[in-house]
matplotlib code that plots the C-alpha trace (Angstrom):
import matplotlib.pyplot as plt

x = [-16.7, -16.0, -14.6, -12.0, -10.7, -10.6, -8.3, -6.2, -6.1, -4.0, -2.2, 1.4, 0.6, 2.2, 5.6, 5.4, 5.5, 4.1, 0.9, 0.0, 0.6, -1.0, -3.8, -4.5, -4.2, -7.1, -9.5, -8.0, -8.4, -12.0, -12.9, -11.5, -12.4, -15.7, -15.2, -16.3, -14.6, -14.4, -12.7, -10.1, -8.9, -8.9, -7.2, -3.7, -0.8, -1.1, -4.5, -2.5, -1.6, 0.2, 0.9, -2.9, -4.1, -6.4, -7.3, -8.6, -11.4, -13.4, -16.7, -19.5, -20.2, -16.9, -17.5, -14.5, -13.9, -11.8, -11.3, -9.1, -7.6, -6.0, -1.9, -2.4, -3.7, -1.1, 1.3, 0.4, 0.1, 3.6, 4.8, 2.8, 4.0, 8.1, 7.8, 5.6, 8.4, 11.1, 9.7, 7.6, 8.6, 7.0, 2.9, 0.9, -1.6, -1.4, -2.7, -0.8, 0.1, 3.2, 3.6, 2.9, -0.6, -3.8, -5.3, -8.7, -12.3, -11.8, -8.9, -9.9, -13.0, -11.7, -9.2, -12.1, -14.3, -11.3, -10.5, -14.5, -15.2, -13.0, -16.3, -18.8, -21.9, -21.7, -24.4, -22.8, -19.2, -18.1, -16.0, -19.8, -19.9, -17.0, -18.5, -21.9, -19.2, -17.6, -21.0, -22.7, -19.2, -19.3, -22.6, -22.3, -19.7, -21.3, -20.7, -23.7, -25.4, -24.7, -20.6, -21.3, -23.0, -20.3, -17.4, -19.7, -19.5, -23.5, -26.1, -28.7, -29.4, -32.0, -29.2, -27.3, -30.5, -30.0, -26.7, -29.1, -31.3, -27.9, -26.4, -27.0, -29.2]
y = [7.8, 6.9, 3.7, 5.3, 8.0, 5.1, 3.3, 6.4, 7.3, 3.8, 4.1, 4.7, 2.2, -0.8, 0.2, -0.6, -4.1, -7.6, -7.6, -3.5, -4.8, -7.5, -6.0, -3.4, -5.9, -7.7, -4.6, -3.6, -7.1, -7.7, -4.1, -4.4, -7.8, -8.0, -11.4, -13.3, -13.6, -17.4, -17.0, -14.6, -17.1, -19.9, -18.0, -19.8, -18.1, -20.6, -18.9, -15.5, -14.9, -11.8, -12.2, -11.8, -10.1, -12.2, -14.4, -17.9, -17.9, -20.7, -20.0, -21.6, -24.9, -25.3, -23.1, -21.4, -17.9, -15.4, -11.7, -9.5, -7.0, -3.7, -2.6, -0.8, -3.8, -5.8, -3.6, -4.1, -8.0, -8.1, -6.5, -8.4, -11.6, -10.3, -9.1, -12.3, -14.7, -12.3, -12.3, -15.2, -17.9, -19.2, -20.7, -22.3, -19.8, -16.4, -14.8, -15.6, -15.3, -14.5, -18.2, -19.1, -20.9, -19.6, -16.8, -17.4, -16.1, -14.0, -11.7, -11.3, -10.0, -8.3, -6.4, -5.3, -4.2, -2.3, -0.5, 0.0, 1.8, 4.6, 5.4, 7.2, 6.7, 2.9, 1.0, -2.2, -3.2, -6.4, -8.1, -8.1, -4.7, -4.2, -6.9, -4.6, -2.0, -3.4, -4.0, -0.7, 1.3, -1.5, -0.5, 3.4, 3.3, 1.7, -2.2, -4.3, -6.1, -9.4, -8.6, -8.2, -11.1, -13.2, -11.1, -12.0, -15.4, -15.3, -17.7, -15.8, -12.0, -12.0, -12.5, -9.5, -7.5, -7.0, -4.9, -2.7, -0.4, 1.2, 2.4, 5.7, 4.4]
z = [42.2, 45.5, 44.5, 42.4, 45.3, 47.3, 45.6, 44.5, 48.2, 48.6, 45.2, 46.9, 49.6, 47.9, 48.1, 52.2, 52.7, 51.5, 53.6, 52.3, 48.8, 49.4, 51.1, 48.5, 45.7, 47.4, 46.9, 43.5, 41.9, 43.5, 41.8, 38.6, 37.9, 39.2, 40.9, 44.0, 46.9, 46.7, 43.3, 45.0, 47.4, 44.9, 42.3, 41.5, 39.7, 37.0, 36.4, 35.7, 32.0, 31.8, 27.9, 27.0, 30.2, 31.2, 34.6, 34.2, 37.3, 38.4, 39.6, 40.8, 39.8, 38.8, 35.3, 34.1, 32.4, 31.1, 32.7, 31.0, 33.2, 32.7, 32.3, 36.0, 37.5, 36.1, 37.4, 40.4, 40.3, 39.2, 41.7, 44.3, 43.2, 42.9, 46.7, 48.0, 46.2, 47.8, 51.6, 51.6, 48.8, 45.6, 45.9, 44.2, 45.3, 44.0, 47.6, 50.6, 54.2, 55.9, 56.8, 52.9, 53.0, 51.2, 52.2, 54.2, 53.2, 56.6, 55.9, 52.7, 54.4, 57.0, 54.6, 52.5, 55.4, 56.8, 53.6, 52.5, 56.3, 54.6, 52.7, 54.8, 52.4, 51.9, 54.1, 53.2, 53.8, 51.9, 49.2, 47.4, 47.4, 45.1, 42.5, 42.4, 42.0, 39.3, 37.3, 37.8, 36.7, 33.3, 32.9, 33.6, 30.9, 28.3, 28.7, 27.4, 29.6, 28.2, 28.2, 32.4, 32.8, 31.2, 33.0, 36.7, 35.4, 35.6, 33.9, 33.3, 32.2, 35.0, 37.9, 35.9, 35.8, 39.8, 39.0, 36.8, 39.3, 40.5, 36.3, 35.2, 32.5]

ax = plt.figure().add_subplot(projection="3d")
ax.plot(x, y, z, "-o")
ax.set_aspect("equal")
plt.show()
């Protein structure tokens, strides 16, 4: 719940400029796709199909997998990427910085600190957060627990079973 009035509190940022959209694409993405912050910074725009809605991620260990992603998120990806090649240029990376190289583990961190110290209740204020997020709404709203594991790109039901304690059921 207040992951969701978070991110509708920000919904008309994007229209400001590349770092905003940028920015708030960060904590969107990370939200709605469930996946690590590593993955994030690594993600290429290659890995982007928006024909099938899906992002190609490489995890840990160098396994790959599939996240589909919703027509609001892909909204907003597209117009990320038409204002970055506008302002910034083309990348091979899909998040940038003003001068055009990959975006760091550290602003993607700071960004998500920044934006998560806007909720009073949370104890803990980092890109993790929105992964556990993502699992316990999946699970609130009826996702197996199987179907979460292989969306968190997880092994084992047993490092999925963590997300658990927080679900409804």
């Amino acid at each position: 719940k207040d992951m969701e009035m978070l991110l509708d509190s920000h919904e008309g940022d994007g229209e400001k400029d590349f770092i905003s959209m940028r920015d708030n694409l960060i904590v969107e993405m990370l939200y709605d796709t469930g996946m690590r912050r590593a993955e994030l910074i690594n993600l290429r725009d290659a890995d982007v199909d928006f024909e099938r809605m899906q992002i190609k991620v490489t995890g840990k260990r160098n396994k790959q997998r599939l996240i589909p992603f919703a027509e609001r998120l892909k909204d907003l990806m597209w117009q990320y990427i038409q204002v970055r090649n506008q302002e910034i240029g083309a990348s091979e990376y899909f998040f940038i910085c003003p001068n055009g190289e990959q975006i760091s583990s550290y602003i993607v961190y700071k960004v998500v600190k920044g934006r998560l110290s806007e909720v009073p209740t949370l104890a803990k204020r980092s890109p993790h957060v929105l992964r556990h997020s993502f699992a316990t709404s999946m699970l609130n709203n009826g996702a197996e627990l199987n179907a979460v594991k292989d969306l968190l790109g997880h092994s084992s039901l047993a490092s999925t079973s963590v997300y658990t304690h927080t679900s409804f059921e």
